[in-house]
N, C-alpha and C positions, 0 to 999 in steps of 0.2 A: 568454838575457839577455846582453848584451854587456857585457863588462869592462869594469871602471874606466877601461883605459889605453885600449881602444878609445873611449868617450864620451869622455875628454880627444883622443885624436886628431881626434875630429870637430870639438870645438868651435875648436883648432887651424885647423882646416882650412876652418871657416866664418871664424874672424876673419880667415885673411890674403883669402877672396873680399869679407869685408865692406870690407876696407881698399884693394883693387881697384876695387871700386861705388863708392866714396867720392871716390875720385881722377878718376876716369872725371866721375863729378857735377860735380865741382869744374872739370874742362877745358871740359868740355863748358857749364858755367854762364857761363864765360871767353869763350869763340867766340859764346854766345849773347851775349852785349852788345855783340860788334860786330857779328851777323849782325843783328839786331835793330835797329840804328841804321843800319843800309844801307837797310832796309826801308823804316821809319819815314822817311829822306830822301829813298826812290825816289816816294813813295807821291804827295806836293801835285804835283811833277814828273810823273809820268803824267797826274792830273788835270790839269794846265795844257794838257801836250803833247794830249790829248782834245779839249779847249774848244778849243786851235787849229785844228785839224783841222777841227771843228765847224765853224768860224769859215771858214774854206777852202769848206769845198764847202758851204756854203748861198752863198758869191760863184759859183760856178760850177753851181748848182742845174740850171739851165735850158743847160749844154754839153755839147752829145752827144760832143763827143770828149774832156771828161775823164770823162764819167759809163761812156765805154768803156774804162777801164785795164784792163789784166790782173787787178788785184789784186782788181776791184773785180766779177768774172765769177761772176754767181752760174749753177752748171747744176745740173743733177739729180745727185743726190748716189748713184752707182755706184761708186766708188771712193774710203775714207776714209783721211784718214792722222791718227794718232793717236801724239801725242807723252806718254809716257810717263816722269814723272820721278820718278825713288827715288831711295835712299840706295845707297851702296858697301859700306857697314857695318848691322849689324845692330846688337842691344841696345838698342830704343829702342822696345820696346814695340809695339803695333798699327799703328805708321808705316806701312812698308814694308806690310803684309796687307791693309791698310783700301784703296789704292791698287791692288794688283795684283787684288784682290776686284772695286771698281770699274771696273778698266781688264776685266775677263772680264765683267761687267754690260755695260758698252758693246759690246764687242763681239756677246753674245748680245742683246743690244736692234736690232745691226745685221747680222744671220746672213744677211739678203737683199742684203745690199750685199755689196763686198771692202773688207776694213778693215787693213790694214798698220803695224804699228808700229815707230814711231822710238823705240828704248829709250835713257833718259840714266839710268844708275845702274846698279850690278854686282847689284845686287838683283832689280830686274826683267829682265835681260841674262839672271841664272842662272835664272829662276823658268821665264820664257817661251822661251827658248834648247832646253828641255828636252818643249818640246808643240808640240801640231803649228799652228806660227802664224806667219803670213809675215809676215817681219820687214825693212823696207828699210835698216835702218842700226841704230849702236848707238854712245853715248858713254859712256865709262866715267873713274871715278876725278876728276870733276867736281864730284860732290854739295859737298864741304866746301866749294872755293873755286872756285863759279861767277863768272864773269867773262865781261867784254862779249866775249872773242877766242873762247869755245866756241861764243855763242851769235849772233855774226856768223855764222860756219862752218855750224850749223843750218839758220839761216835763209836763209841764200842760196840754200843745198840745195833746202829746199821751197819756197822762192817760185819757183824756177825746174825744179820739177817739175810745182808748180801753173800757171805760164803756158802749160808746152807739154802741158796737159792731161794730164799723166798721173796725179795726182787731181786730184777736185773739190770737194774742202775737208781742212780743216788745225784738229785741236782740240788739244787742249794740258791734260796731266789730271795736279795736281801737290796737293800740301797748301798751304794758304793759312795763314799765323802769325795767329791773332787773339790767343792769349796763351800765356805758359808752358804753361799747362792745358789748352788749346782748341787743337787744329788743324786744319782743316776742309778736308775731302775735296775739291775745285775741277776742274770743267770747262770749259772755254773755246774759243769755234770763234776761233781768229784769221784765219781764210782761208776763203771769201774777206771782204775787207773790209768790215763794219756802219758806214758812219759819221751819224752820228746830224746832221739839220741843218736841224731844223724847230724846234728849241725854243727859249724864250725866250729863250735865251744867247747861241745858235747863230746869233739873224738881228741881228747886228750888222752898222754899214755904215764896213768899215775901206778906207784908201785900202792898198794894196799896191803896195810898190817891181815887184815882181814880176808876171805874167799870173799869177792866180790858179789857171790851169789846170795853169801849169807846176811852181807852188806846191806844189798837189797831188801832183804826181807825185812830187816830191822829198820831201813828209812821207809819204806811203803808208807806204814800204819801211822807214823809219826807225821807225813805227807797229809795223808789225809785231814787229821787232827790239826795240821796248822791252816789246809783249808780253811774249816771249818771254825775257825776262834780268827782266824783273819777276817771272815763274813762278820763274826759278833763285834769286831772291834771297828768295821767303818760303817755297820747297822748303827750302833751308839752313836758313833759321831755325826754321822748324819741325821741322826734323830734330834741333839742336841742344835744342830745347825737348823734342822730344818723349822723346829721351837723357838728358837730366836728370832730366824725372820718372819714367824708369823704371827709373834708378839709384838714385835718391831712394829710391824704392819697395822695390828689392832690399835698402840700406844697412839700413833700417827691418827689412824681413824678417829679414834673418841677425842684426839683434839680439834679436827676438823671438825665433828659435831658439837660438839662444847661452842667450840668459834661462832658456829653457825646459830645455836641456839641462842646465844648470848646476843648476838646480831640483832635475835627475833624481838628476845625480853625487850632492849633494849626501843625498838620500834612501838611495841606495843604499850609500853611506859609512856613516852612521846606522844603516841595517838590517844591514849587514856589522859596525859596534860593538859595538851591540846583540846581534846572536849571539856574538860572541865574549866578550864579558862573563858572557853566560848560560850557555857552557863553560865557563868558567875557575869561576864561580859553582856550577854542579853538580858537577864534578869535584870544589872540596876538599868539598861537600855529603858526594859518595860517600863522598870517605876520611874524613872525620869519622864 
């Protein structure tokens, strides 16, 4: 049975990690309300820049030399490149496992093809760095404050790996923020280009300052790129979400053992009383 001073050293030792989780909560609650409002303004802005786009190539429907852009080259899919974004940091609960889980799912769903990953995050960098898996690049120390300059840098990379063929498509495997609570595991082919230009929305008949074709060229690449920094910005947020409630969680825990232990002191205080009364009470018994 462990001594008094040992069970007080513990409980010691749980309140300063309780007082660490708490802090951690509290930063981490902070970054989620601005990574959260990045989001939240990226999100009507995608959909617009979509519907334009839409808007675009249902004008140029019927041109064989926009409907032949690089971006837009669909071939048999022999060589995948697969962007892979974590965190830099741990403590944040199933984030980081749920992702590099699903990024080894994809890959073994694609064992007949070559799959190559682009890792963004010290997390998957150390996970996959460490097995046997062909890796074309890596960005690290990104996850808290993604921004349009990393993910220009990216994207340039692969869209002009993907022109001069050396893959044949481009997915992109990150956490999507739907709330504090919820963060949902997301795969996305950005490459080569879907643009969607048959639907109600999509056959409008606008007049264009510009050749519709040339239009195109000029939104493609910028498509891609807001992809790609829309993944970085609900990666953050759900990183930050997902750190909070698993500090939340811990702060919760180590009061439950604090409680429990304090429970224990306090018994064994009682039973250590208790005997000693019951000495001191048989003794003068004896000498009576």
């Amino acid at each position: 049975m462990p001594s008094l001073i040992d069970l007080r050293r513990r409980v010691r030792s749980i309140r300063n990690t309780q007082q660490i989780t708490k802090a951690m909560k509290m930063v981490s609650a902070a970054r989620l309300r601005r990574a959260q409002d990045r989001v939240i303004n990226s999100r009507p802005y995608s959909r617009m820049f979509a519907s334009i786009l839409a808007n675009v190539a249902a004008a140029v429907a019927n041109d064989e030399v926009a409907a032949a852009h690089p971006l837009l080259a669909v071939r048999e899919e022999k060589r995948i490149q697969l962007i892979l974004v974590t965190a830099d940091r741990g403590l944040a609960g199933a984030y980081n496992s749920n992702l590099i889980r699903a990024a080894e799912q994809f890959a073994a769903d694609h064992a007949s093809q070559q799959v190559e990953f682009e890792l963004v995050g010290r997390k998957g960098r150390d996970y996959f760095g460490r097995r046997n898996t062909k890796i074309s690049g890596e960005l690290v120390g990104v996850s808290q404050t993604a921004s349009l300059t990393e993910a220009q840098a990216l994207v340039g990379k692969l869209m002009q790996r993907f022109t001069d063929t050396e893959i044949d498509s481009v997915y992109i495997l990150y956490n999507e923020f739907k709330s504090v609570l919820t963060q949902r595991v997301t795969l996305k082919q950005i490459l080569p280009l879907s643009v969607a230009s048959g639907d109600g929305q999509a056959a409008r008949d606008y007049i264009y300052e510009q050749p519709p074709a040339q239009l195109l060229g000029s939104l493609l690449p910028r498509y891609v790129l807001l992809q790609v920094l829309e993944a970085f910005l609900e990666n953050t947020a759900a990183e930050h979400a997902a750190r909070m409630t698993a500090m939340d969680a811990a702060t919760s825990n180590a009061s439950d053992v604090m409680n429990k232990l304090t429970l224990y002191i306090n018994r064994v205080r009682q039973a250590s009383i208790t005997r000693e009364i019951i000495e001191v009470v048989s003794g003068a018994a004896a000498q009576g």
